[in-house]
N, C-alpha and C positions, 0 to 999 in steps of 0.2 A: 504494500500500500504506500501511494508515496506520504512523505510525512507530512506536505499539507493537509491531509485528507482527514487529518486528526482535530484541526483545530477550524474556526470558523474562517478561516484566511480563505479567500477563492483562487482557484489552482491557475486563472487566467489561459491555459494551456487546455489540450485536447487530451483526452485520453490516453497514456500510457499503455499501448496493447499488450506489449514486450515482457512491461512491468506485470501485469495482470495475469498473462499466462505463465510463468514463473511463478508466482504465488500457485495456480491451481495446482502447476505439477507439484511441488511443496507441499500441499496437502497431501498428495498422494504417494509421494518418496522424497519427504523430508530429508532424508538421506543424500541424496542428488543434487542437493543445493551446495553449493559452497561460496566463496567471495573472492570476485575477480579484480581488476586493477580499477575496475567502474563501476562495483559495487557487486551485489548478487545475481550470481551466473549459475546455470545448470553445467552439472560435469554428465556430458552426452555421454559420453565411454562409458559411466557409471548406471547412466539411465537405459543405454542399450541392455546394459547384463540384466538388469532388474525385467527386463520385456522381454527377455528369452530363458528357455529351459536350457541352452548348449552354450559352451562359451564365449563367449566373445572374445577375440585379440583385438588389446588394445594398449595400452604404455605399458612398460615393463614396469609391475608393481615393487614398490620398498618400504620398507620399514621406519619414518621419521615423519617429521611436522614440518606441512609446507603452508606457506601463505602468502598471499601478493605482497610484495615490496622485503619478502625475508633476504634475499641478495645486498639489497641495496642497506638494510642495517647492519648487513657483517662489516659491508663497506663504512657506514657511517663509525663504527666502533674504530677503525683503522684508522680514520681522515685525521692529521695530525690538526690541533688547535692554535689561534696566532695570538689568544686569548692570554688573559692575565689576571690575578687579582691582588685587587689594592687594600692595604691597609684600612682601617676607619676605628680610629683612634677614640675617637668621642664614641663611641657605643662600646666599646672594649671593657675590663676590668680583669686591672693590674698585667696590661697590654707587655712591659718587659718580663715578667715574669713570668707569668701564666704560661703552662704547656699543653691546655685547650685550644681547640680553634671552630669557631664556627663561622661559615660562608653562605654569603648569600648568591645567588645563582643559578643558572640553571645545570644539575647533576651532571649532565651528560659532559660539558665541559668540562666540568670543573674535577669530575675522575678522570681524565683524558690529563689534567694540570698536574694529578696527586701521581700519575703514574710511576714516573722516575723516582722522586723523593720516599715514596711509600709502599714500592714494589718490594712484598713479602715482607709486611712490617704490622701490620695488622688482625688481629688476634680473635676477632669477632667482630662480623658486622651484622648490624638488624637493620630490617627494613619493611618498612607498612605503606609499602603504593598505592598510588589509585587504585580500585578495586575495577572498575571498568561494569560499573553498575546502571552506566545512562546517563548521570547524575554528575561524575567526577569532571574534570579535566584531564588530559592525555597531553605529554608533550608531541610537539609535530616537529621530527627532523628533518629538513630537506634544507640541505648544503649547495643546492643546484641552483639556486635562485638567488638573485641578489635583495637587498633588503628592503626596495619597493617593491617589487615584482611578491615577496614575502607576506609583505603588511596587505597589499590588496588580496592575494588570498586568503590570505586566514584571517585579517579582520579583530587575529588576538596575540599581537605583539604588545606587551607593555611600555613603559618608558626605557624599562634594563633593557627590551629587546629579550626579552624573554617568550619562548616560544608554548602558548600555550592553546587548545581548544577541545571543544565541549565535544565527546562522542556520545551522540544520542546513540541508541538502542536498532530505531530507525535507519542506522548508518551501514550503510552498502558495506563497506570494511570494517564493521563493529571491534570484532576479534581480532582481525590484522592491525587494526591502527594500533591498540591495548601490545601485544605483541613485537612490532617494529619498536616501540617506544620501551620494552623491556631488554629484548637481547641484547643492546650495544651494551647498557649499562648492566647488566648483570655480565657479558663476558669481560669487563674492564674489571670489576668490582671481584672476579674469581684475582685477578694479576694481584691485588693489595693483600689478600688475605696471607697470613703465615703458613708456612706447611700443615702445622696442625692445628689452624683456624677451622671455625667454623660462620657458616652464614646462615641468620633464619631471616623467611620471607613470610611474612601474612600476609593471608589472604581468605578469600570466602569463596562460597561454591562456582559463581560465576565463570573464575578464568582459573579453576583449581589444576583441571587438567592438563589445559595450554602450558600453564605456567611448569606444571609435573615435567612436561614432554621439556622445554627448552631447556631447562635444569638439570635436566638426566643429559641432556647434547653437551652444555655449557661444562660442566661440572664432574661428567662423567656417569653414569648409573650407577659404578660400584661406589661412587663417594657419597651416595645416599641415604642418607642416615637414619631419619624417618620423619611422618608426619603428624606432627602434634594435635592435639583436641585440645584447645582451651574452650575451657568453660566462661564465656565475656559474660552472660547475663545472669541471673535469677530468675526474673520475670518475663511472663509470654505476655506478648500484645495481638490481643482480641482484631486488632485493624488486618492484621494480615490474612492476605485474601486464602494461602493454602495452609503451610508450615511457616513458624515463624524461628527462626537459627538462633539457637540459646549459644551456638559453637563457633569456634571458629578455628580455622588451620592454621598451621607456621610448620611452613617445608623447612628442613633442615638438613645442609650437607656439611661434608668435610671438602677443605683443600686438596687432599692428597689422601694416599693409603701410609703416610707416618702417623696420622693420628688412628692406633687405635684402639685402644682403651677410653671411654667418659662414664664417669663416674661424676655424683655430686655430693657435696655435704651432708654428712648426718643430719635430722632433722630432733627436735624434742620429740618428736611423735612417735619417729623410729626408735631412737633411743630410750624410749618407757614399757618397751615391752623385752627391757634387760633387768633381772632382777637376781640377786643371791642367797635363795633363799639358803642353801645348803652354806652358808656362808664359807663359797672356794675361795684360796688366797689369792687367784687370778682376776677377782672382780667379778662384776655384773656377768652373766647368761642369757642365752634362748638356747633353745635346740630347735634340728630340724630333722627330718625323718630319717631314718637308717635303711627303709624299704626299697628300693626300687621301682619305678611303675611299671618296671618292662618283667617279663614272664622267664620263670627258669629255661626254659626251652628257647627264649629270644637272647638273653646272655648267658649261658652256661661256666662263662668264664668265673662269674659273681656270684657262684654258690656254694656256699660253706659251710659248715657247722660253724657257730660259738657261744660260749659259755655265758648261762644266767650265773651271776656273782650269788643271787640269792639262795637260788637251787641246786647251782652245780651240775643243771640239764644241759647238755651239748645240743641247744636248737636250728632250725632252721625256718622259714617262712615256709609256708606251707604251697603256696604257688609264686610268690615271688622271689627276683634275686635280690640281694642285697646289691647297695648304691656303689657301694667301694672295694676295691681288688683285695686281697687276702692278708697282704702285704702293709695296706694302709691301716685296715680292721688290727692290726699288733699295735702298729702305732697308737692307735687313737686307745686302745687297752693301754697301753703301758703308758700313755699319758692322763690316762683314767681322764677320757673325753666322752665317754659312752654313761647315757644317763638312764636309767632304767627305772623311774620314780622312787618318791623318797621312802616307798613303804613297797617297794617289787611290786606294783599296781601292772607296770607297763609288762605286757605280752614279749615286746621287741625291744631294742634299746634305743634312744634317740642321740642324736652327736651333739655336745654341747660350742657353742661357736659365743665366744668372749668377746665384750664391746671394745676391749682392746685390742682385739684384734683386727678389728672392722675400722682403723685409720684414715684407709683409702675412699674411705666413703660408701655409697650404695650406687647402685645399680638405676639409672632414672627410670620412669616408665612417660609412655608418649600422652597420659591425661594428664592434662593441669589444670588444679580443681581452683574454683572462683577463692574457696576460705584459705588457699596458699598463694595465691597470685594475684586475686582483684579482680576485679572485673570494668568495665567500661565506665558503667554507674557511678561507682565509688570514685574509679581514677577523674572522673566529670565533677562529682562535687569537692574531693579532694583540694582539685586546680579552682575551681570556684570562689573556694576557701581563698587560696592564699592570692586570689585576684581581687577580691571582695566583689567580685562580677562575673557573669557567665563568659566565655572568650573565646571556647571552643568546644566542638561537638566530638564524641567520642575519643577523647586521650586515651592511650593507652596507658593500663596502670603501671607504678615503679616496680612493682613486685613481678609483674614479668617480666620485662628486662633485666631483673637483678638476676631471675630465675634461669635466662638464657647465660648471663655473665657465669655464672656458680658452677656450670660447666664446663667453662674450658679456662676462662681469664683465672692467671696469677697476678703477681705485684709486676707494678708496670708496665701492664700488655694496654696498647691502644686499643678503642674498640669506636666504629664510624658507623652513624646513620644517615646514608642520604636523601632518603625523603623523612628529614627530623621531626617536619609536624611541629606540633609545640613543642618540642624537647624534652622528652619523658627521659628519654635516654641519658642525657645530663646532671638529671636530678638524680637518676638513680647511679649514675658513674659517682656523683659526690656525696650518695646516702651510702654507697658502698664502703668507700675510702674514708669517711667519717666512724662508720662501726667493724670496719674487715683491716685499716691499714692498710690498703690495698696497691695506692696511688697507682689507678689507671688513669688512663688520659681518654679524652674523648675528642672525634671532628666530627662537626653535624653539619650537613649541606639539606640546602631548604630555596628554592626559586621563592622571589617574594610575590607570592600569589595573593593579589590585591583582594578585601572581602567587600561586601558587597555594600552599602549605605544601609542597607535594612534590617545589618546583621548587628545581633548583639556587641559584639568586637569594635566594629569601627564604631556604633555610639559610647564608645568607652573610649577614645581615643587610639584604635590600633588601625592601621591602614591597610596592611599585611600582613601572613602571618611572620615572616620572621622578628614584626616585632613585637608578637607574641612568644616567640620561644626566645629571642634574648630577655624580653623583661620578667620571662618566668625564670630563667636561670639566676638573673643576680637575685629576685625574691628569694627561688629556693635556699643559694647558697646564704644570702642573708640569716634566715630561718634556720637552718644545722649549725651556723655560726653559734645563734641568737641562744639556741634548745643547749649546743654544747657549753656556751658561757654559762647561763642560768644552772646547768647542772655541775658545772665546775665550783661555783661561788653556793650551791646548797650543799654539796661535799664538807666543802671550806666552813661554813658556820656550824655543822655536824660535827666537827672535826674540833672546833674552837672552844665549845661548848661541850665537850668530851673530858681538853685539858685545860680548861679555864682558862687560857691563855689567848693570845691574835698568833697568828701564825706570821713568820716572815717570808716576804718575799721579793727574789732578789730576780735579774733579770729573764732566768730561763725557767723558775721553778720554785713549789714554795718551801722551804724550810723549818725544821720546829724550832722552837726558841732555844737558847742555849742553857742546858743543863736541866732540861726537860726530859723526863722518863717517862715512857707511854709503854701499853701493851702491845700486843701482836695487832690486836685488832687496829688500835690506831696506826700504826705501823701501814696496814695493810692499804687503810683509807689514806693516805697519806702519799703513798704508790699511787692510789686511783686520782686522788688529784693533780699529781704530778704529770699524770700522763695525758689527762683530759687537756693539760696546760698546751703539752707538747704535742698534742692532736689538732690544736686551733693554730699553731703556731706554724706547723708540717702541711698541713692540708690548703690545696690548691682550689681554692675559692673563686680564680678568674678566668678570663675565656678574650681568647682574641679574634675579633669580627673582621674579615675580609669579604670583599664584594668585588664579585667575579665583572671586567669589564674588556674593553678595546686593547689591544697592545699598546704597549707602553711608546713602542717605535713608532716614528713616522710611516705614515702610510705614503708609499708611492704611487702615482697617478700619471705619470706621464711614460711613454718609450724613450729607449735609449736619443733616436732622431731629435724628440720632442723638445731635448734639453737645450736650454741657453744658459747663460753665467748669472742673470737672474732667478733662475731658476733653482739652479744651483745651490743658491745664497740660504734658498728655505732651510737648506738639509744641512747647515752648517753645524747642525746640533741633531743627530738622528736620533733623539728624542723629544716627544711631544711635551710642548710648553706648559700644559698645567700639572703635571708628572712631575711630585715627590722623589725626595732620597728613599723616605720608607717604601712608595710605590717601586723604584728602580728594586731596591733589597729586597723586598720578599719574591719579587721574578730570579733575580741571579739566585736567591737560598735554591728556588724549585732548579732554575737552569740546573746549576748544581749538583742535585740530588739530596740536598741537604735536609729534613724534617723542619718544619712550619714554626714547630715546638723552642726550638733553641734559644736560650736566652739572647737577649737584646742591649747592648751596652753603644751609647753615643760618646764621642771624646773630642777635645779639639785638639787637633794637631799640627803644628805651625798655621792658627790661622782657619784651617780646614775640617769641615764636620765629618767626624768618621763615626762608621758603622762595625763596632765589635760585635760578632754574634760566635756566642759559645768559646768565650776566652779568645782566645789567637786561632781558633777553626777557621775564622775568614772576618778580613779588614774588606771593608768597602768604603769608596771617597769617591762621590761623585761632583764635587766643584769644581771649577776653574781653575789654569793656573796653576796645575799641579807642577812641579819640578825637585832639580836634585835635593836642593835643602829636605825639602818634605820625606823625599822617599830613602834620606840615611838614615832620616828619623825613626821613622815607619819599619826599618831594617833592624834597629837596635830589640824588636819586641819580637820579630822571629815568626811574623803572621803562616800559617800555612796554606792560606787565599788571599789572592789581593785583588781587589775588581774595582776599575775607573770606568768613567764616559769615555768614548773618544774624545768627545769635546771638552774632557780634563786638559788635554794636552797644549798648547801653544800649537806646536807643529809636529808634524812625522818624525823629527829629530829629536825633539823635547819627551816624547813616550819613548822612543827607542834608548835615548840615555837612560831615563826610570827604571825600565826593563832592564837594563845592565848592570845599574848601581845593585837593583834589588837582587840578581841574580849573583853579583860576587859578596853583596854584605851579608842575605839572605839566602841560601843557595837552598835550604826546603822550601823559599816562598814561590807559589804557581801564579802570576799575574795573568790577567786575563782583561778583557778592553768589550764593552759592549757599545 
C-alpha cells in the first residue's frame, strides 16, 4: 500500500498497479517478497518453485544474508575519514586529567577516528541501537554524494551535518536500510575490542535475526556466546494489540577463541546456601550429587563399589553410574569430601564443594532477572530522580551494564558505548570504581540527535541528547562524590564519639590523636575511613567532551593549472584559521596512535605554548617562529615526539636546522611536521 494511502493526504497520482499486485502475491507467498534497490520486489526464481511440483534451476543457492546496498557498506566500513575531532573545553570536567572521553558525532566516523589509537585496547563494548521499530531514526550513509546533493535528499542533515532519517515501516528497504547502517559499525567496532573482549548488542524481536545473521558473518559463529533474556518490565500493558514483550535480548560475543572461560562474581544469594553445619575446618559447604544421570550400561567405565562409612556395605546404585572415575572417588575419600548425612539418612553419598573453593566465581546463566539488574521503569524514575525532571524514555538501568562489566572487565580495562543514549554506561563505569576499585575508563559516542519542542527534555532546557548524557554524568559523578563524602564524615563522628576525642587530619588521611589507645574495632573503622578518604581522592570523577567535525586542514578547491601566487598565499598556513592548538593535538594524539586518555600538560617554552601529553611521550608547538634557541631547549627534556605546523617554521631551512639540532641533542626524539 503506498504510504499515503494511510493518512488523509491525496495521492494526487494514478494508481500504483505494480505496487498492488505485489501486495496480492504477498498475500499469497509472503515468502517471495523481499526488498530490492527501489523498494519491495518479488524474487521470481522463488515464486517459480513455489508454482511447480519439479524443480526449478535457478541461482546457485548459499548459505548467508543478502540485502540491497550490503556491498556498498562493507565499502563504507573501508572509506578512510578526512574527519577530526575537537576538543570542547567548556563542557568537559577536569579536561587535563580525566581518562574518560565522551564524543559527540556521528559513530560511524568517529570508530573509523578511534581505529588506530584503540585497535585491541578495548575490553567491553555495549550497545542499544535503534531498534528499527518504524519509530526510530537510522543513520543514512552515502559517501557518493556531495553535501547539497545530500541535504536535498534526505531532508535530515542537522547543523553537525549529521546524517540522520526516519525509516517508516512503510519503507521499501525497511530491513536493508536498519542493516546497511549496522554492518560498517559493528565490523569497525569487532577491530577495538581486546582478544578477550566481549561485545553485547540489545535488541528486540524486530531485527533479532538480521542482527543474529551479520554477527555470526562479522564476528565469527564460533565466537558466539549466547543470547540473553532480560527481564526490562514487570508490568503488561492492556494497549497492546497481541503480546506485549516483558523481555528483551542482548546478543553477546567474544573477540576471538582466547577468551575462554566467563565466569562472574559470587552473588549473596549464591553464597547463602553455604553453610557448616558439621562445623568442617574448611569452612562453609553444599554438596552436589555423587549419581550420574547416565545408565550403567551408557558409562560402564563409572561403576564401582564403595563403602557406606556407617554400615561398612560395599554399595552400588542400583541403575546408575557414578559421576567420577574410580581414581577420583579415593581422592574425594581420603579427603573425606563425601557426605552421606549427619545421621546415615542418605542412600548414596553426596561430594561436598567448599565456598573456598569456589574463588573463580560461578558459572552465568543467559536470564537476567528484573530484582538483579533493573529494569526500564526503575532505571526511568531513577534518572528522573537525579534530573528532578523527566528527560528520557526508557534508560537502560546501571545494574545491567554493571552486570555485562562483572564478566569480563578487570582494573583498568576501557569499556565504549557508541550509541550512549543518556549514558547509563558512565554512571555505572563510576558506580563501579567507587565500590569494586576498579578504575575502568569509559568513551561514549552519541550523534546529537536534536529532540523535538514537544518533548519533555527540550522544555527542560536540553536540545539534544548529548546534552542529556553529559549533564547526567557530572550529576551522577557529583552524587557518588556527594553519598561517599556524607559516609566518610558519618564514619568520622562514629568514630569521635567512640574515643571522645576529634580525630586529626593531615593531608592524605585521618589520624588518631597522639597517645590514644582504641580497640580493634576502632582500629578497624579507622581503616574504613581512611580508605573512603582515598576513594574520593583516587576516583576519576571527569570526562572529556570532543565533537566530531571538518579537518583540521585546509581544504583544497582548485587543480594543479588553476593555481596562481595569489592563490597560493591562502595555503601559506595548511591549516584552517579558527583551529586550536588543542584542536591540532588531539588529531596528531589519534594520527599517532596514541589513546585520547593521556594526560595533558601546557608549558611555555622560550616564549612558545607547548603541549606535554603523558610526561615526555610527545611535545607539541604549534606557533610561529619556531627556531634553534627553542629547539636546544626542547632537547635538554628528551621528548620522545615532537610535532610542529609547517607554518612553525620561517623557511624550508629554519625546520630542516630544528630537525638536526633535535636529532644530534635529542637522538630518541621522532619530529614530525603537519
Amino acid at each position: 500500500m503506498n504510504e499515503n494511502k494511510q493518512t488523509d493526504q491525496l495521492d494526487m497520482q494514478s494508481t500504483d498497479i505494480v505496487a498492488d499486485n505485489v501486495q496480492k502475491i504477498a498475500a499469497l507467498f509472503p515468502n517471495c517478497v523481499t526488498e530490492g534497490e527501489k523498494g519491495k520486489v518479488i524474487d521470481f526464481d522463488l515464486l517459480k518453485q513455489e508454482l511447480s511440483a519439479d524443480l526449478v534451476e535457478g541461482n546457485k543457492e548459499r548459505y548467508r544474508l543478502e540485502w540491497p546496498g550490503k556491498k556498498e557498506a562493507i565499502v563504507t566500513a573501508n572509506i578512510p575519514t578526512t574527519k577530526t575531532i575537537r576538543p570542547i573545553r567548556e563542557d568537559s570536567v577536569d579536561f587535563d586529567n580525566t581518562q574518560n572521553i565522551y564524543i559527540e558525532g556521528d559513530n560511524l566516523e568517529v570508530l573509523k577516528i578511534l581505529q588506530e589509537s584503540y585497535l585491541n585496547k578495548i575490553k567491553m563494548i555495549y550497545i542499544d541501537p535503534p531498534y528499527n521499530t518504524g519509530n526510530d531514526f537510522v543513520y543514512k550513509d552515502n559517501f557518493r554524494q556531495n553535501t547539497d546533493d545530500y541535504k536535498d535528499e534526505s531532508g535530515q542533515v542537522d547543523d553537525l551535518k549529521n546524517r540522520l532519517q526516519a525509516n517508516p515501516e512503510t519503507a521499501g528497504r525497511y530491513h536493508s536500510n536498519w542493516l546497511s547502517m549496522m554492518y560498517p559499525r559493528l565490523k569497525l567496532a569487532r577491530n577495538l575490542l581486546k582478544n578477550d573482549g566481549l561485545i553485547f548488542i540489545s535488541i528486540d524481536d524486530n531485527e533479532y535475526h538480521n542482527l543474529k545473521s551479520i554477527s555470526d558473518e562479522l564476528f565469527g559463529e564460533v565466537n558466539f556466546i549466547t543470547s540473553i533474556v532480560w527481564e526490562k518490565r514487570f508490568t503488561r500493558s492492556n494497549n497492546a494489540k497481541r503480546f506485549y514483550s516483558l523481555t528483551e535480548n542482548i546478543l553477546c560475543y567474544r573477540r576471538s577463541e582466547v577468551l575462554e572461560i566467563i565466569k562472574e562474581p559470587r552473588s549473596k544469594k549464591a553464597n547463602s546456601n553455604y553453610s557448616n553445619p558439621d562445623n568442617d575446618p574448611r569452612g562453609s559447604w553444599t554438596t552436589s550429587s555423587y549419581v550420574n544421570p547416565a545408565s550403567k550400561e551408557e558409562r560402564p567405565n563409572l561403576v564401582y563399589t564403595i563403602e557406606n562409612p556407617f554400615t561398612g556395605e560395599e554399595i552400588q546404585h542400583p541403575t546408575n553410574a557414578w559421576k567420577y572415575e574410580y581414581e577420583k572417588y579415593l581422592i574425594h575419600k581420603r579427603e573425606n569430601k563425601l557426605h552421606w548425612g549427619m545421621k546415615s539418612e542418605n542412600k548414596f553419598p553426596r561430594l561436598k564443594l567448599f565456598l573456598s573453593e569456589m574463588k573463580n566465581g560461578m558459572v552465568p546463566v543467559n536470564l537476567w532477572k528484573r530484582e538483579d539488574v533493573g529494569t526500564t521503569d526503575a532505571a526511568g524514575q531513577a534518572l528522573e530522580k537525579l534530573f528532578d525532571a523527566k528527560v528520557f524514555d526508557f534508560p537502560k538501568p546501571i545494574g545491567l551494564i554493571r552486570k555485562a562489566m562483572s564478566l569480563c572487565c578487570k582494573e583498568g580495562d576501557i569499556v565504549l558505548d557508541f550509541f550512549s543514549g543518556s549514558g547509563t554506561l558512565a554512571e555505572a563505569v563510576i558506580e563501579s570504581n567507587s565500590e569494586l576499585n576498579l578504575n575502568l575508563k569509559y568513551i561514549l559516542v552519541q550523534i546529537p540527535e536534536q529532540f523535538e519542542k514537544i518533548k519533555p527534555a527540550y522544555k527542560s532546557g536540553y536540545k539534544n541528547i548529548c546534552e542529556i548524557g553529559k549533564e547526567r554524568i557530572r550529576r551522577a559523578a557529583k552524587k557518588i562524590k556527594d553519598d561517599l563524602t556524607s559516609q566518610l564524615l558519618q564514619q568520622k563522628g562514629k568514630l569521635e564519639k567512640m574515643i571522645s576525642r576529634d580525630l586529626v587530619q593531615d593531608a592524605d588521611k585521618w589520624l588518631m590523636p597522639e597517645g590514644v589507645i582504641v580497640d580493634e574495632k576502632a582500629q578497624n573503622m579507622l581503616v574504613e575511613i581512611n580508605d573512603i578518604q582515598l576513594k574520593i581522592k583516587d576516583l576519576d570523577f571527569g570526562f572529556r567532551v570532543y565533537r566530531l567535525d571538518e579537518s583540521n586542514m585546509q581544504d583544497v578547491y582548485y587543480t594543479p593549472q588553476e593555481y596562481e601566487q595569489k592563490t597560493l598565499e591562502l595555503f601559506a598556513d595548511n591549516v584552517k584559521p579558527d583551529r586550536s592548538g588543542e584542536d591540532l593535538l588531539a588529531q596528531v594524539i589519534l594520527d599517532w596512535g596514541l589513546p585520547l586518555s593521556l594526560k595533558i600538560e601546557q608549558a611555555n617554552i622560550e616564549g612558545k605554548q607547548v603541549f606535554k601529553v603523558a610526561g615526555n611521550s610527545l611535545y607539541a608547538c604549534f606557533d610561529t617562529g619556531v627556531g634553534e634557541d627553542f629547539a636546544k631547549t626542547i632537547a635538554k627534556e628528551q621528548p620522545l615526539r615532537m610535532v610542529f605546523k609547517d607554518s612553525s617554521f620561517k623557511d624550508d631551512t629554519a625546520k630542516s636546522n630544528v630537525k638536526q639540532l633535535l636529532k644530534q641533542l635529542s637522538p630518541e626524539t621522532e619530529m614530525r611536521v603537519i
